[in-house]
N, CA, C and O atoms as a CHARMM CRD file, in Angstrom:
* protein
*
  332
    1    1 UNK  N      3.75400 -11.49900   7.67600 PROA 1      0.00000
    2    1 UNK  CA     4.63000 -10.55300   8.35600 PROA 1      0.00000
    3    1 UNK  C      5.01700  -9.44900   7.38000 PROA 1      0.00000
    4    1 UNK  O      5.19500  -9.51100   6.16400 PROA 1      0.00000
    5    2 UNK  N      5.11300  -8.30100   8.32400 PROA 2      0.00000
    6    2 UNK  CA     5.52000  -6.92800   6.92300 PROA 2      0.00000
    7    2 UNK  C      6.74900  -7.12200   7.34400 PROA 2      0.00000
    8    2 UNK  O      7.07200  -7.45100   8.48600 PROA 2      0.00000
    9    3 UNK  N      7.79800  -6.82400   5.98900 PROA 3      0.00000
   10    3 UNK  CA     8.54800  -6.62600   5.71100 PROA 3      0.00000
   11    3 UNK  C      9.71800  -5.45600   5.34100 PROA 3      0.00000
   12    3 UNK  O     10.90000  -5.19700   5.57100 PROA 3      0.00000
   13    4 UNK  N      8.73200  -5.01700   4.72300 PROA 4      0.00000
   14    4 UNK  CA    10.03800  -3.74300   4.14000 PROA 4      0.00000
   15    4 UNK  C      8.76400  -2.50600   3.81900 PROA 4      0.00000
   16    4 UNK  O      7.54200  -2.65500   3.80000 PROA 4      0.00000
   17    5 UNK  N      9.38600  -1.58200   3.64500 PROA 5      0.00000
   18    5 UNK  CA     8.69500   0.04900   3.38700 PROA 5      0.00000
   19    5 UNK  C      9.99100   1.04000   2.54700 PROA 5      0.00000
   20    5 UNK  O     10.99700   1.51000   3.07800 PROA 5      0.00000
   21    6 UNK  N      9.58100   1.14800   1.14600 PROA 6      0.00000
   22    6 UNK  CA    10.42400   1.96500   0.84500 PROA 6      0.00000
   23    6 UNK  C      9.40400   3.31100  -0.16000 PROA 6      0.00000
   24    6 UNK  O      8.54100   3.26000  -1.03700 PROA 6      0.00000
   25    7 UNK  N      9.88900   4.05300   0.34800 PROA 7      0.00000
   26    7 UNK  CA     9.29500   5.83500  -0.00200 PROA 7      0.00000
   27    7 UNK  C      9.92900   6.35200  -1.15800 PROA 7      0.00000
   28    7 UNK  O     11.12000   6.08900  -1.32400 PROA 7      0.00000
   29    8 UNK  N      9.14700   7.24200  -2.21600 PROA 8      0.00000
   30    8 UNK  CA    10.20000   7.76200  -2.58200 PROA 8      0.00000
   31    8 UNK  C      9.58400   8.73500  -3.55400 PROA 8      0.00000
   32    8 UNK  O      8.39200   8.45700  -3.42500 PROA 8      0.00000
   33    9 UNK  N      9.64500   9.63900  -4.39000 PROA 9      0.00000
   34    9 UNK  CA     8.52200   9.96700  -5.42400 PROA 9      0.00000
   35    9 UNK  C      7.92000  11.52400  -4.96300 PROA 9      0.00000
   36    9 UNK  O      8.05000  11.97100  -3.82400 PROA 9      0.00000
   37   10 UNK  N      7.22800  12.25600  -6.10500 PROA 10     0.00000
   38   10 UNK  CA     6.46000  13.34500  -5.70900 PROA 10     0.00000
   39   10 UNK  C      5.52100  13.62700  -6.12100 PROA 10     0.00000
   40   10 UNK  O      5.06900  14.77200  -6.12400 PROA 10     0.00000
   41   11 UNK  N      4.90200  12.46300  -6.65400 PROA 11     0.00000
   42   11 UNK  CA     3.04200  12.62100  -7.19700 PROA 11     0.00000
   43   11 UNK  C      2.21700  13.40300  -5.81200 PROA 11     0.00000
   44   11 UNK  O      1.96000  12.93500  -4.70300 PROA 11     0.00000
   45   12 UNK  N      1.96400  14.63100  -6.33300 PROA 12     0.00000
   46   12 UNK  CA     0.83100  15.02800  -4.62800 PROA 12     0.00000
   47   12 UNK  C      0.09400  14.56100  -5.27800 PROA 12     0.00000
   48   12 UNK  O      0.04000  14.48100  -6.50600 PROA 12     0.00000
   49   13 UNK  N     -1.01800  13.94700  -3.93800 PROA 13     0.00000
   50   13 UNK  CA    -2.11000  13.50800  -3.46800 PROA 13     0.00000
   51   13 UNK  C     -2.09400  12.05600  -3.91500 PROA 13     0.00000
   52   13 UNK  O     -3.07900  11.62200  -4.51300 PROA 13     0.00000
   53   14 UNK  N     -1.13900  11.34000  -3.69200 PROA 14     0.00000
   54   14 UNK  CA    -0.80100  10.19500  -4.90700 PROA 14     0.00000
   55   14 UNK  C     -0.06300   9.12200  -3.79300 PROA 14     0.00000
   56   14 UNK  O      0.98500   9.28600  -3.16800 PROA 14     0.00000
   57   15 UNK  N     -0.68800   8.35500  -3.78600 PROA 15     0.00000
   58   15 UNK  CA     0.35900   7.06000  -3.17700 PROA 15     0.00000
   59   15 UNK  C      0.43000   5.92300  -4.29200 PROA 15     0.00000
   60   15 UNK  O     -0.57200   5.31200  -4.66500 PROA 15     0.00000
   61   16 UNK  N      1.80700   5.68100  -4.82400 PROA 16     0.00000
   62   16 UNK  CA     1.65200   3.91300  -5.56600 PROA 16     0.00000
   63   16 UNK  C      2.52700   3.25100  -5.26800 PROA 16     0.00000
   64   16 UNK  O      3.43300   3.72700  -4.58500 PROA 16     0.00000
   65   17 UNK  N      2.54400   2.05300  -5.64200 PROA 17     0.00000
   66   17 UNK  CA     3.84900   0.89500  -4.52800 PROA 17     0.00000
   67   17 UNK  C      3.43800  -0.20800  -5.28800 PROA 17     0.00000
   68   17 UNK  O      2.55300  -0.32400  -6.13600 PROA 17     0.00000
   69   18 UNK  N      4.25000  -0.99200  -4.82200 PROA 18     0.00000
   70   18 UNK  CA     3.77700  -2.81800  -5.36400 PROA 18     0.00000
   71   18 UNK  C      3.78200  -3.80500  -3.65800 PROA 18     0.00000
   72   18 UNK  O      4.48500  -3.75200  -2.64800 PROA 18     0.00000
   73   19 UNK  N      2.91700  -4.40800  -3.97400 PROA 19     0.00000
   74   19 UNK  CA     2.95600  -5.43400  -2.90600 PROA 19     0.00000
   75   19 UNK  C      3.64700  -6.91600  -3.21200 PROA 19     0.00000
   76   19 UNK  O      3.54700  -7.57000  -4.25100 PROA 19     0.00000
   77   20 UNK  N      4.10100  -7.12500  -2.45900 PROA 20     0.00000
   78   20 UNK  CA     4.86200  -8.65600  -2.88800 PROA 20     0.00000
   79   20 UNK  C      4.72300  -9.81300  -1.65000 PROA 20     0.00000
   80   20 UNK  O      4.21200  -9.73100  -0.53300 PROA 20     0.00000
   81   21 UNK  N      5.19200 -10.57600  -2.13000 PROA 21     0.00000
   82   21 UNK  CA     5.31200 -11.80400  -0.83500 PROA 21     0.00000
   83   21 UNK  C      6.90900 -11.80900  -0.27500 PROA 21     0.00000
   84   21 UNK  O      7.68100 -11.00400  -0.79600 PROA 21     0.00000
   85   22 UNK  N      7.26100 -12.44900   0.47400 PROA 22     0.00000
   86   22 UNK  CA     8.53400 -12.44200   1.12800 PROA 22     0.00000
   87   22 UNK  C      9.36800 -13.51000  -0.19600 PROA 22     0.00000
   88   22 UNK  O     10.50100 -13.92700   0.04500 PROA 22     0.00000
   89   23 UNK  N      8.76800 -13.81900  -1.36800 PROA 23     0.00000
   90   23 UNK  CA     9.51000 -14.15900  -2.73400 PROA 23     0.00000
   91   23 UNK  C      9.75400 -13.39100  -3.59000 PROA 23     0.00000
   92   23 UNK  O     10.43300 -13.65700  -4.58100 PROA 23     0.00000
   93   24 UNK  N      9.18300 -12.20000  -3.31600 PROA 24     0.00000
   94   24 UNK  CA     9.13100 -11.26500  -4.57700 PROA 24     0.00000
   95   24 UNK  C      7.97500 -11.36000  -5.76300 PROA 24     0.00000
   96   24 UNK  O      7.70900 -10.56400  -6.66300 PROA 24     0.00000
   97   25 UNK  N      7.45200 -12.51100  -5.45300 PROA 25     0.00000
   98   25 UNK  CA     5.39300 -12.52200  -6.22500 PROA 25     0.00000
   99   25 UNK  C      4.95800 -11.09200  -5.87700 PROA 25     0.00000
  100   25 UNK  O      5.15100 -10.38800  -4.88600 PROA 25     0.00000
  101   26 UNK  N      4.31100 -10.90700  -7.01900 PROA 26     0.00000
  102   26 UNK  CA     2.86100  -9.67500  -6.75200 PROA 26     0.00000
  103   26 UNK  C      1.80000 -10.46600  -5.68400 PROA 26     0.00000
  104   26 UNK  O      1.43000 -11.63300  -5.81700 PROA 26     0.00000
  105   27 UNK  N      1.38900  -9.50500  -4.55200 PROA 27     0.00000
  106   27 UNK  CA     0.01300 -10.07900  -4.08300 PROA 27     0.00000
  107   27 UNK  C     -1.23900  -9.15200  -4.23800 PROA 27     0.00000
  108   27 UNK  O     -1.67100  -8.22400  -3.55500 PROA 27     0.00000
  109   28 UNK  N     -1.64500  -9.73100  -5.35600 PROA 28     0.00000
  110   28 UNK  CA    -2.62400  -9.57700  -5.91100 PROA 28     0.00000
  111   28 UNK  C     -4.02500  -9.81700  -4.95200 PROA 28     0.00000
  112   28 UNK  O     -4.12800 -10.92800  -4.43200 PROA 28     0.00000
  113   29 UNK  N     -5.04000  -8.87000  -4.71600 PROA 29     0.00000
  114   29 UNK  CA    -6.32200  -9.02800  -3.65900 PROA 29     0.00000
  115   29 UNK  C     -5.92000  -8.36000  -2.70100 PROA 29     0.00000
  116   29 UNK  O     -6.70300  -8.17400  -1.76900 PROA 29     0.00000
  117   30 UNK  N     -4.49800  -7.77000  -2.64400 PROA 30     0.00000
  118   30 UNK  CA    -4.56500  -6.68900  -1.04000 PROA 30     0.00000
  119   30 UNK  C     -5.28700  -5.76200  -1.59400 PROA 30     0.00000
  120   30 UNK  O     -5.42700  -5.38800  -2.75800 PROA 30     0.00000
  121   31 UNK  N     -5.72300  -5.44600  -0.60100 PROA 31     0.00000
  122   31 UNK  CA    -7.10900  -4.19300  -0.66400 PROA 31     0.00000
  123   31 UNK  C     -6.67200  -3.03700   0.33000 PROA 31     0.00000
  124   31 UNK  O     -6.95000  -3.10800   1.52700 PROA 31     0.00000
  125   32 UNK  N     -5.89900  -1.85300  -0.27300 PROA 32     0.00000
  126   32 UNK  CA    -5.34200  -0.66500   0.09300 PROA 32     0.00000
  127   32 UNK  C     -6.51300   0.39700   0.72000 PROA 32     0.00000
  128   32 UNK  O     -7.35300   0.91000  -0.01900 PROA 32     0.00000
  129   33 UNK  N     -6.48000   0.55300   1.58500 PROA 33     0.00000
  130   33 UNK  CA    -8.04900   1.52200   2.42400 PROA 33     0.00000
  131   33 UNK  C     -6.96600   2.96800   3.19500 PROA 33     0.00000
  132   33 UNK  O     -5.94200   2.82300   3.86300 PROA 33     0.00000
  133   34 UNK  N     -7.45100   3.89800   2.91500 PROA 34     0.00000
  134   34 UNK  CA    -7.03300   5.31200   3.47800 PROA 34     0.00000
  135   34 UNK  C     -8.02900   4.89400   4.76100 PROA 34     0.00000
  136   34 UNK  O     -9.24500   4.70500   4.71800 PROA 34     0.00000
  137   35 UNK  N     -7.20600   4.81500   5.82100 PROA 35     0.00000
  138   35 UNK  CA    -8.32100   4.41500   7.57400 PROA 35     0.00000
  139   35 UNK  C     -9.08400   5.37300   7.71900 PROA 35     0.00000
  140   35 UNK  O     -8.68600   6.47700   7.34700 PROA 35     0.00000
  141   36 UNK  N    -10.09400   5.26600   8.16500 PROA 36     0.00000
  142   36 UNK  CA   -11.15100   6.37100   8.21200 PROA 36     0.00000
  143   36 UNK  C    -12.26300   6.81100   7.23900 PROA 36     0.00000
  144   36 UNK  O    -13.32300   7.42100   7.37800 PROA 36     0.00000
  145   37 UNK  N    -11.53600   6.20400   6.08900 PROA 37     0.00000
  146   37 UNK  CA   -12.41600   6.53600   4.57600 PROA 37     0.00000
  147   37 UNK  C    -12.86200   5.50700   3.93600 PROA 37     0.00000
  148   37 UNK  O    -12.55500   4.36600   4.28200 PROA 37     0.00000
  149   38 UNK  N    -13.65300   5.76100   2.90800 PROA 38     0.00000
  150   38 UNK  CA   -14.19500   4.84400   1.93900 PROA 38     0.00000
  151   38 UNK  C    -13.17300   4.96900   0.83900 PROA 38     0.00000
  152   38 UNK  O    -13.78400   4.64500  -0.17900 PROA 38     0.00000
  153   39 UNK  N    -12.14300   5.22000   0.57100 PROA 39     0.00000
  154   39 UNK  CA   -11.05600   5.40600  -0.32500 PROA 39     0.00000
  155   39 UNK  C    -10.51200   4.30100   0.01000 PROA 39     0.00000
  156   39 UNK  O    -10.25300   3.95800   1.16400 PROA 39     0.00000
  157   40 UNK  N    -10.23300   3.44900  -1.36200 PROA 40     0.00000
  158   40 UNK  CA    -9.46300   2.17400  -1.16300 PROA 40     0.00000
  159   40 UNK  C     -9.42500   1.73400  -2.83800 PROA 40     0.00000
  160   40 UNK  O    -10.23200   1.79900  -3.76500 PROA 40     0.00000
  161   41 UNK  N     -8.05500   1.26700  -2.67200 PROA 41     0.00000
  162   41 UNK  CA    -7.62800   0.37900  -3.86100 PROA 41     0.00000
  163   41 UNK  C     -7.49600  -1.17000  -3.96600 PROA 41     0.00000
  164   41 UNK  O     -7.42400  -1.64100  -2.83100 PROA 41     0.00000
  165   42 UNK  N     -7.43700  -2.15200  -4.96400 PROA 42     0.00000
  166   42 UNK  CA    -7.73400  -3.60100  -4.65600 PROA 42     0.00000
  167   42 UNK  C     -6.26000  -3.40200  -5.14600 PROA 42     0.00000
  168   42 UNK  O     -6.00700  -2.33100  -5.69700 PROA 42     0.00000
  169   43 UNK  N     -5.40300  -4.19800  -5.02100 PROA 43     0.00000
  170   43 UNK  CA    -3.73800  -4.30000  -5.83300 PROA 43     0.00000
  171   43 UNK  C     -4.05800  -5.53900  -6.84100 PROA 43     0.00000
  172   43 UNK  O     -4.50700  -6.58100  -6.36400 PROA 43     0.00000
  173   44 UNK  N     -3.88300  -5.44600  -7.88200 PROA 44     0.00000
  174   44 UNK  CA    -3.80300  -5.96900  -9.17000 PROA 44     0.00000
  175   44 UNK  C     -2.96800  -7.39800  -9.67200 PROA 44     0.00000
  176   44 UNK  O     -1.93100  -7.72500  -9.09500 PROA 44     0.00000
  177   45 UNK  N     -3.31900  -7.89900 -10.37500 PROA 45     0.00000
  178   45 UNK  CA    -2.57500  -9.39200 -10.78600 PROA 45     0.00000
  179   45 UNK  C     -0.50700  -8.92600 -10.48500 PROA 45     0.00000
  180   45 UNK  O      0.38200  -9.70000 -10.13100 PROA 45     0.00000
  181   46 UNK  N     -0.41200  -7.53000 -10.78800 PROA 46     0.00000
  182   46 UNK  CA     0.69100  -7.27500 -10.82600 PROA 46     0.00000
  183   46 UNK  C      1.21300  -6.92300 -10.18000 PROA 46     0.00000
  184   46 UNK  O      2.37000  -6.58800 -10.43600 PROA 46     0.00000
  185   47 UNK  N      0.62300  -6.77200  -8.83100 PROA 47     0.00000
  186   47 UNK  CA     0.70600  -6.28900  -7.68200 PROA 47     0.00000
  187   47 UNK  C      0.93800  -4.74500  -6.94700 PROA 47     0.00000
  188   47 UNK  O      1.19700  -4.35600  -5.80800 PROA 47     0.00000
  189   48 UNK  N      0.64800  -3.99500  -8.50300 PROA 48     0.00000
  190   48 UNK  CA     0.68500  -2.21900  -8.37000 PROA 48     0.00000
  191   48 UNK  C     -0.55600  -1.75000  -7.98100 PROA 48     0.00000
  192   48 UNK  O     -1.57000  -2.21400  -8.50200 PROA 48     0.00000
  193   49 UNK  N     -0.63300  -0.48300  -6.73200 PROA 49     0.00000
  194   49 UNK  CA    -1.46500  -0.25900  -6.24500 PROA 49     0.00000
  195   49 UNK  C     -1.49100   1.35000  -6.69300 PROA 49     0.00000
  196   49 UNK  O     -0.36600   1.82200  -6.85900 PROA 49     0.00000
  197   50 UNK  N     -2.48200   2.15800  -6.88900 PROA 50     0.00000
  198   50 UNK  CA    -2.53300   3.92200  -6.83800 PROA 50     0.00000
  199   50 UNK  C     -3.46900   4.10600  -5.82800 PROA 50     0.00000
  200   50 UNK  O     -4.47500   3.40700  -5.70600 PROA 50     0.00000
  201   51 UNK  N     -3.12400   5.15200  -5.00600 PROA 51     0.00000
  202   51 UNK  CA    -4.90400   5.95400  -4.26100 PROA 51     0.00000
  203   51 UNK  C     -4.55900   7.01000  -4.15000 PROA 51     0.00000
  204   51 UNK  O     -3.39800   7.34200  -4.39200 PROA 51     0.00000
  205   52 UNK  N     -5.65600   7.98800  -3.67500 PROA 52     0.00000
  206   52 UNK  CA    -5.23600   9.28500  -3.55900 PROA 52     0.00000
  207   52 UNK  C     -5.21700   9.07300  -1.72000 PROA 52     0.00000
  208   52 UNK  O     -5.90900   8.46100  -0.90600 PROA 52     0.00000
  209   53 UNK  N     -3.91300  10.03000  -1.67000 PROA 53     0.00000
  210   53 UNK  CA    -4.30400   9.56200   0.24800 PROA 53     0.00000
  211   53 UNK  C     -2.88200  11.19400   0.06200 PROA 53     0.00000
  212   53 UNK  O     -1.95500  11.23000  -0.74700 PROA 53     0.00000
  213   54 UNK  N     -3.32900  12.53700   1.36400 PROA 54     0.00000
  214   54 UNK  CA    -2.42500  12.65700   1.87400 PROA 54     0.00000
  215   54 UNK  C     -1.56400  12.58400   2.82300 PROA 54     0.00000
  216   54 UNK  O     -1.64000  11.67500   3.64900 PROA 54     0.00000
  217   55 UNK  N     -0.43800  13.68100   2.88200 PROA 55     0.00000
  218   55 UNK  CA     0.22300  13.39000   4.22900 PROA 55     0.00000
  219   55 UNK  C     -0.39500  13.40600   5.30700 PROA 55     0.00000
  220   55 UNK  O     -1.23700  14.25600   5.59600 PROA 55     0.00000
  221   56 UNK  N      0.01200  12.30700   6.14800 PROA 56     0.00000
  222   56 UNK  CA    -0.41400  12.43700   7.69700 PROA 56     0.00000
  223   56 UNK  C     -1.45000  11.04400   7.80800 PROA 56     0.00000
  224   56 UNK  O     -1.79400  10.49200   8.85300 PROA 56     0.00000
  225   57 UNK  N     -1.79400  10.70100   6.54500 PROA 57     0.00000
  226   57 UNK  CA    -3.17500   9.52400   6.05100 PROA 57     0.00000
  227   57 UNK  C     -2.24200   8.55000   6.62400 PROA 57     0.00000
  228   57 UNK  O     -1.01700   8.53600   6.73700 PROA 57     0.00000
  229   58 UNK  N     -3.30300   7.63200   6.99700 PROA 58     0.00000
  230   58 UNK  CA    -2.63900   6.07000   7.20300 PROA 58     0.00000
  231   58 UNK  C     -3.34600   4.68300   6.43300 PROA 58     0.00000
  232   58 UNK  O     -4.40000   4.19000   6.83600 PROA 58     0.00000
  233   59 UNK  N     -2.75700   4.28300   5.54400 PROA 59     0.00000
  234   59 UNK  CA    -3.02600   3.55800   4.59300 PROA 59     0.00000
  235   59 UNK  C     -2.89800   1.98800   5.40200 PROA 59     0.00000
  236   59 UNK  O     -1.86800   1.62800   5.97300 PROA 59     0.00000
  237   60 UNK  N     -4.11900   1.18700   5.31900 PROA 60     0.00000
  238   60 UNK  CA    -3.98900   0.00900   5.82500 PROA 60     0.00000
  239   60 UNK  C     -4.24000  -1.10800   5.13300 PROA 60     0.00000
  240   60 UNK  O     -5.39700  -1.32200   4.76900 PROA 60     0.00000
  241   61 UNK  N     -3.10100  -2.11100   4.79900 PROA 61     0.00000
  242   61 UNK  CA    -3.11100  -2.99700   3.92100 PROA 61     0.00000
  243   61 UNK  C     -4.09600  -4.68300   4.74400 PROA 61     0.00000
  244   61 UNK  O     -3.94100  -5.12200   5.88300 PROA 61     0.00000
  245   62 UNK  N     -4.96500  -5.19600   3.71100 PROA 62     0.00000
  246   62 UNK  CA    -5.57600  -5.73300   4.40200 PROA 62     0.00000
  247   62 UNK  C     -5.13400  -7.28700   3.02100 PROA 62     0.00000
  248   62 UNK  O     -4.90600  -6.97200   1.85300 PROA 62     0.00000
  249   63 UNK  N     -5.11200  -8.17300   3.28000 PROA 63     0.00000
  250   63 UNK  CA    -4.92300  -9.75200   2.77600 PROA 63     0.00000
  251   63 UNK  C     -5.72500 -11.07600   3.13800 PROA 63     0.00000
  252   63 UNK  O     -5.55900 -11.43700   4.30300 PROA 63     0.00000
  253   64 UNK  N     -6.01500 -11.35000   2.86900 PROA 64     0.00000
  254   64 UNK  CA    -6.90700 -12.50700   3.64500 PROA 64     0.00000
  255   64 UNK  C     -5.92900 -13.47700   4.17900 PROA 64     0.00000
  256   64 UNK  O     -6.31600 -14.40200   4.89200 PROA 64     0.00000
  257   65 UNK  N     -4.79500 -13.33300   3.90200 PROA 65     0.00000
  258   65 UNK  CA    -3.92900 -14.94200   4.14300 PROA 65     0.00000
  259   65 UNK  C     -2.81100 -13.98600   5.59500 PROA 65     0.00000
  260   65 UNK  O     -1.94900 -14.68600   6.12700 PROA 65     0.00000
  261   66 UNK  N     -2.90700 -12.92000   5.94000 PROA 66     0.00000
  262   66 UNK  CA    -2.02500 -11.92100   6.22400 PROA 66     0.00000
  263   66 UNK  C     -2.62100 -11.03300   7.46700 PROA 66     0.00000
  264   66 UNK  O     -3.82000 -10.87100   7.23700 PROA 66     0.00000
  265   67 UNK  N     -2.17600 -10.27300   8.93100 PROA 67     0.00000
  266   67 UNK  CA    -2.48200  -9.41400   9.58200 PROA 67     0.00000
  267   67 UNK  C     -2.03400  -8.14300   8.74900 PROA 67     0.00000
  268   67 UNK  O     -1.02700  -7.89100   8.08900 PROA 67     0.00000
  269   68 UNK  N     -3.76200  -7.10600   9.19500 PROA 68     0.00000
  270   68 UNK  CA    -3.73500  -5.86400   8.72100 PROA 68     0.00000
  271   68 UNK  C     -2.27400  -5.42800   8.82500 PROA 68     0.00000
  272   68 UNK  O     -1.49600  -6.02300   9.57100 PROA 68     0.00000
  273   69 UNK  N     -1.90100  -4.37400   8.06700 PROA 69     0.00000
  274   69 UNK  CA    -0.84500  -3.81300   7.97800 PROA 69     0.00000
  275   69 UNK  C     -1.11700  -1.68000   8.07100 PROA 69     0.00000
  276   69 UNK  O     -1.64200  -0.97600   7.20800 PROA 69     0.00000
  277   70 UNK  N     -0.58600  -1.28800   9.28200 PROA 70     0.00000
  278   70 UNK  CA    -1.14200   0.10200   8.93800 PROA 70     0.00000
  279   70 UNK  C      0.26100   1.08500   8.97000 PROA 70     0.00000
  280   70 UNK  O      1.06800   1.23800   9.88600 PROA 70     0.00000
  281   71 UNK  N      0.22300   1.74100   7.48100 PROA 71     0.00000
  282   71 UNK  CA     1.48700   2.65900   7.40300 PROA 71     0.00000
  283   71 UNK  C      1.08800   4.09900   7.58800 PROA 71     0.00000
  284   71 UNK  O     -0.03600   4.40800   7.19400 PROA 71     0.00000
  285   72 UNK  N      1.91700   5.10300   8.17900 PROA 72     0.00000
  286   72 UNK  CA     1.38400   6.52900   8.05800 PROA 72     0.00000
  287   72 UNK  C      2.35300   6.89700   7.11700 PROA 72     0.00000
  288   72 UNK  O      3.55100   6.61600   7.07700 PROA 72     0.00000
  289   73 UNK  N      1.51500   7.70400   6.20900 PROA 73     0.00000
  290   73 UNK  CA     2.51100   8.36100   4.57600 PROA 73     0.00000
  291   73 UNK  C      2.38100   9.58100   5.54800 PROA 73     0.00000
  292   73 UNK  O      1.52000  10.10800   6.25300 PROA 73     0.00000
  293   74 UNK  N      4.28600   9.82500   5.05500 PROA 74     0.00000
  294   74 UNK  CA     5.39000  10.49500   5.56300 PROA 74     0.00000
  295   74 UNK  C      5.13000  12.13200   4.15400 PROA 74     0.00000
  296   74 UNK  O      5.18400  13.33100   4.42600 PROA 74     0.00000
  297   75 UNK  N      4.86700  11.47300   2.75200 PROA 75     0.00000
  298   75 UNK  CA     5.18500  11.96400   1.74200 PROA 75     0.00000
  299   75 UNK  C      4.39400  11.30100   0.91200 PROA 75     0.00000
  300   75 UNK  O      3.97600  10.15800   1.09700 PROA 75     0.00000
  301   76 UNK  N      4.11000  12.19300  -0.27500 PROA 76     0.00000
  302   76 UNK  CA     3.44900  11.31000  -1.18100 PROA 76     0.00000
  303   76 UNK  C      4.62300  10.53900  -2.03100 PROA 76     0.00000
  304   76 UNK  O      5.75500  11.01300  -2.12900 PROA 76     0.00000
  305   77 UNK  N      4.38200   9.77800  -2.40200 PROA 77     0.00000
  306   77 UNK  CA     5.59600   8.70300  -3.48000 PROA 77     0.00000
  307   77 UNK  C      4.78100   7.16900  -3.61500 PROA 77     0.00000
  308   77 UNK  O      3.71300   6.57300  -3.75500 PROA 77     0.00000
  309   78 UNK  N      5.98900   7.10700  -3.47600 PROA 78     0.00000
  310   78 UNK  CA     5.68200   5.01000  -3.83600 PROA 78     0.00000
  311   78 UNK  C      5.95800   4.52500  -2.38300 PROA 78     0.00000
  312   78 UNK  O      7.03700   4.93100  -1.95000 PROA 78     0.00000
  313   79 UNK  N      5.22900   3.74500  -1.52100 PROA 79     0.00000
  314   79 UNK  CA     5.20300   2.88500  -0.95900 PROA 79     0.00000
  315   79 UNK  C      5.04500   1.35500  -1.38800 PROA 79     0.00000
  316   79 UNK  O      4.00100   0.75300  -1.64200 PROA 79     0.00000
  317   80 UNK  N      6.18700   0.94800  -1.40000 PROA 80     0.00000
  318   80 UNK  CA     6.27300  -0.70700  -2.08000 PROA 80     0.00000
  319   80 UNK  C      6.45000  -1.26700  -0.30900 PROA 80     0.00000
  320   80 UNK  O      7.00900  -0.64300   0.59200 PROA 80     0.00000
  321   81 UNK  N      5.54500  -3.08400  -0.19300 PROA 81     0.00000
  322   81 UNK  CA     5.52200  -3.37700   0.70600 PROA 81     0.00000
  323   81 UNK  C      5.56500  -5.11300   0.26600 PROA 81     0.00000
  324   81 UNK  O      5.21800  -5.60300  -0.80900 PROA 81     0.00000
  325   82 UNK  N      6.14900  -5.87100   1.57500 PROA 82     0.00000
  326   82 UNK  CA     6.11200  -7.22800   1.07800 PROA 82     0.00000
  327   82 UNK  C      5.83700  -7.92100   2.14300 PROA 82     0.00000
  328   82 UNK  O      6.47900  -7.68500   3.16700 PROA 82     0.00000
  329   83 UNK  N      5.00000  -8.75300   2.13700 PROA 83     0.00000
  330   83 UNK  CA     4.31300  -9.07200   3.97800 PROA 83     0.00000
  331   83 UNK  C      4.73300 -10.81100   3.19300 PROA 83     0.00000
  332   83 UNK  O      4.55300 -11.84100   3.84200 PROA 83     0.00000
């Protein structure tokens, strides 16, 4: 289940965030995809993700243990998420 969405930041062309579990763990293996594109990030042991994606993009978080997750960036910043 998603959880939370918090924005914030002004890297253009820049999305980064952390993914977590509903404990606050990194989840490490989400695989960050701009929909429509071959642009995608894997999220890391630490659970920090970067891509280039702009406004209006919809970034869809994918997990194997988890339903897709699809956000539309409002702004470029940090999107941190915890499913």
């Amino acid at each position: 289940m998603f959880n939370k969405i918090i924005e914030a930041g002004e890297e253009k062309g820049f999305v980064t965030g952390k993914i977590t579990d509903i404990n606050g763990n990194p989840l490490y293996g989400t695989l960050v995809v701009v929909k429509g594109t071959k642009i995608g990030a894997l999220v890391g042991a630490n659970g920090l993700y970067k891509i280039k994606a702009n406004i209006n993009d919809v970034l869809v978080f994918n997990h194997e243990f988890h339903k897709p997750v699809e956000i539309k960036i409002k702004k470029a910043g940090i999107i941190n998420a915890s499913f």
